[in-house]
C-alpha positions in Angstrom: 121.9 129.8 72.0 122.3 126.1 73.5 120.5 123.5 74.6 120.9 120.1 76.4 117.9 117.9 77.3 116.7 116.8 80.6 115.0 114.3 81.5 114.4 112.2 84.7 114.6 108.4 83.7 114.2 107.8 88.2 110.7 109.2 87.6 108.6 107.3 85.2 105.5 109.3 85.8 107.9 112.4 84.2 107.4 111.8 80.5 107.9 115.4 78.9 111.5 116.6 78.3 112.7 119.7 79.0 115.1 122.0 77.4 117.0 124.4 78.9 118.3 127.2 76.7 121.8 129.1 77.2 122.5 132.2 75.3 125.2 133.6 77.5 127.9 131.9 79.9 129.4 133.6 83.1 132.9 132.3 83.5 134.7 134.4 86.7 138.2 134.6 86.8 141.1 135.4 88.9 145.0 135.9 88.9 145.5 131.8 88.8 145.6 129.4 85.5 143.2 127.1 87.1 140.3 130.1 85.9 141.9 130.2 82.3 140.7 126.4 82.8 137.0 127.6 83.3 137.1 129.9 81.0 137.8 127.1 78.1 135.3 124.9 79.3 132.7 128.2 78.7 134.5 128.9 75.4 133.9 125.2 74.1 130.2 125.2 75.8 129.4 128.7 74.2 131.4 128.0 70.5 129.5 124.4 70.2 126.4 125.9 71.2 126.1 129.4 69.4 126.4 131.1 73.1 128.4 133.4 74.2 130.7 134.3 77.4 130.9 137.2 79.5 134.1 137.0 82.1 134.5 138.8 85.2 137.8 139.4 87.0 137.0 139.2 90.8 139.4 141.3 92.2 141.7 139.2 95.4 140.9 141.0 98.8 144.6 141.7 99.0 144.3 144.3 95.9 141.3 145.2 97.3 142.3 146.8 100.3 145.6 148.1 98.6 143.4 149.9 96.0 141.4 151.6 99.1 144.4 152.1 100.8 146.1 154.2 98.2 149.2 151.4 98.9 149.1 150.3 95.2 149.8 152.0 91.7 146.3 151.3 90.4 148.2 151.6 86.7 149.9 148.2 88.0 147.1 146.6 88.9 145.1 147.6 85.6 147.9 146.4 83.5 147.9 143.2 85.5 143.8 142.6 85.2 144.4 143.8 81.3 146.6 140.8 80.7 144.2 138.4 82.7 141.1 139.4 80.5 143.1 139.3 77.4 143.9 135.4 78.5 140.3 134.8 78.5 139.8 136.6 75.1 142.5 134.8 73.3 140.6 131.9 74.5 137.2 133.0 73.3 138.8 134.1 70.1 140.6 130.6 69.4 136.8 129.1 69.7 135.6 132.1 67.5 132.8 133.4 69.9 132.0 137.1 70.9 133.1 137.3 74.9 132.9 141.2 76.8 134.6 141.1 80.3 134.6 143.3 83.5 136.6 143.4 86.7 134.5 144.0 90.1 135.8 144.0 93.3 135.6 140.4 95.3 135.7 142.1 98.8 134.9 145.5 100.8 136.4 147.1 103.8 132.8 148.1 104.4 130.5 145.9 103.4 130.1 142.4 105.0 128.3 141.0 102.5 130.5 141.3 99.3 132.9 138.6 98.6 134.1 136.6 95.9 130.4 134.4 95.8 127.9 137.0 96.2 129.9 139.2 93.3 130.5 136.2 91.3 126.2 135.6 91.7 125.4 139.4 91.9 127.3 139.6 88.2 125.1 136.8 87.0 122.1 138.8 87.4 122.9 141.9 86.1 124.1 140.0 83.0 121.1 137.8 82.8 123.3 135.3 82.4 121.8 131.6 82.1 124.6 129.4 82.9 127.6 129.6 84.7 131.3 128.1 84.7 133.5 128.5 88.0 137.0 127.2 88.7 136.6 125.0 91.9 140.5 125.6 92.9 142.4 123.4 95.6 142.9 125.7 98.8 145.2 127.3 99.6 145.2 130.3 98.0 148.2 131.8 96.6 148.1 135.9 96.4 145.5 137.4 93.5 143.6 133.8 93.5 139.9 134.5 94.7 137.6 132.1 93.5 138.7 128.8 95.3 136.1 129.8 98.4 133.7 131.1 95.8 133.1 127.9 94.2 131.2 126.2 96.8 129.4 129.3 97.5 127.8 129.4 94.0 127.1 126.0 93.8 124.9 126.9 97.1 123.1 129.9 95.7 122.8 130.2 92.3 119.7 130.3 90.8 121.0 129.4 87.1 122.8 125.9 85.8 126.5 125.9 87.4 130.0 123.6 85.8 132.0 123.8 88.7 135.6 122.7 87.1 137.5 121.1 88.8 141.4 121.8 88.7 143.9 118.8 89.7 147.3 120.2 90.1 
């Protein structure tokens, strides 16, 4: 578990402090190094702060598709999303903090509503999670990189702390 104080020094008439706790981080991920970025940030938050990190692999809407389509060999794309979740738990491991991971998909063919900020969000509270770290990626996209639209998105609508990281190439 961490903590880090808040206070309002604007608001005299505030003269209690508050302290947020964080037992477990949400760091999202896709196929671009810009999410390993995040996903260090959440390592170092969780490791100084006795927390610990649970990473999702949001799926691009181009595998997506391919995986509904029955255009991809889904071995391919699990050996692909095996070596970007072992990225993020070499990371965890070189802080020394427990990490678990999942993949989910970042868009549907039929539903509207599910894309790479409501998943990213939707993840958050099945976890419980109590803080989250996303990648805020320059557009464009390249191919298998989800999360750059997603950013802005979460910052919107979460209902838990966000460290949006910022990635200057």
């Amino acid at each position: 578990m961490w903590g880090f104080l808040l206070s309002d020094s604007r608001n005299p008439s505030m003269t209690d402090d508050r302290l947020l706790s964080v037992d477990l981080i949400l760091a999202p991920i896709d196929a671009s190094e810009e999410s390993l970025d995040a996903v260090e940030y959440a390592c170092a938050i969780a490791a100084k702060y006795d927390a610990y990190v649970h990473v999702v692999h949001v799926l691009s809407k181009e595998i997506v598709q391919a995986i509904e389509t029955g255009s991809v060999d889904e071995s391919a794309v699990a050996t692909d999303g095996q070596a970007i979740t072992e990225s993020a738990e070499t990371i965890a491991a070189e802080h020394d903090i427990a990490v678990s991971t999942s993949v989910v998909y970042g868009f549907s063919t039929r539903i509207k509503t599910t894309h790479p900020g409501r998943v990213v969000l939707d993840t958050a509270e099945d976890i419980d999670a109590d803080f989250l770290v996303i990648p805020r990626e320059p557009l464009p996209e390249e191919p298998g990189e989800v999360l750059s639209r997603a950013a802005e998105y979460v910052l919107l609508y979460a209902s838990q702390p966000v460290l949006s990281v910022w990635v200057t190439l």
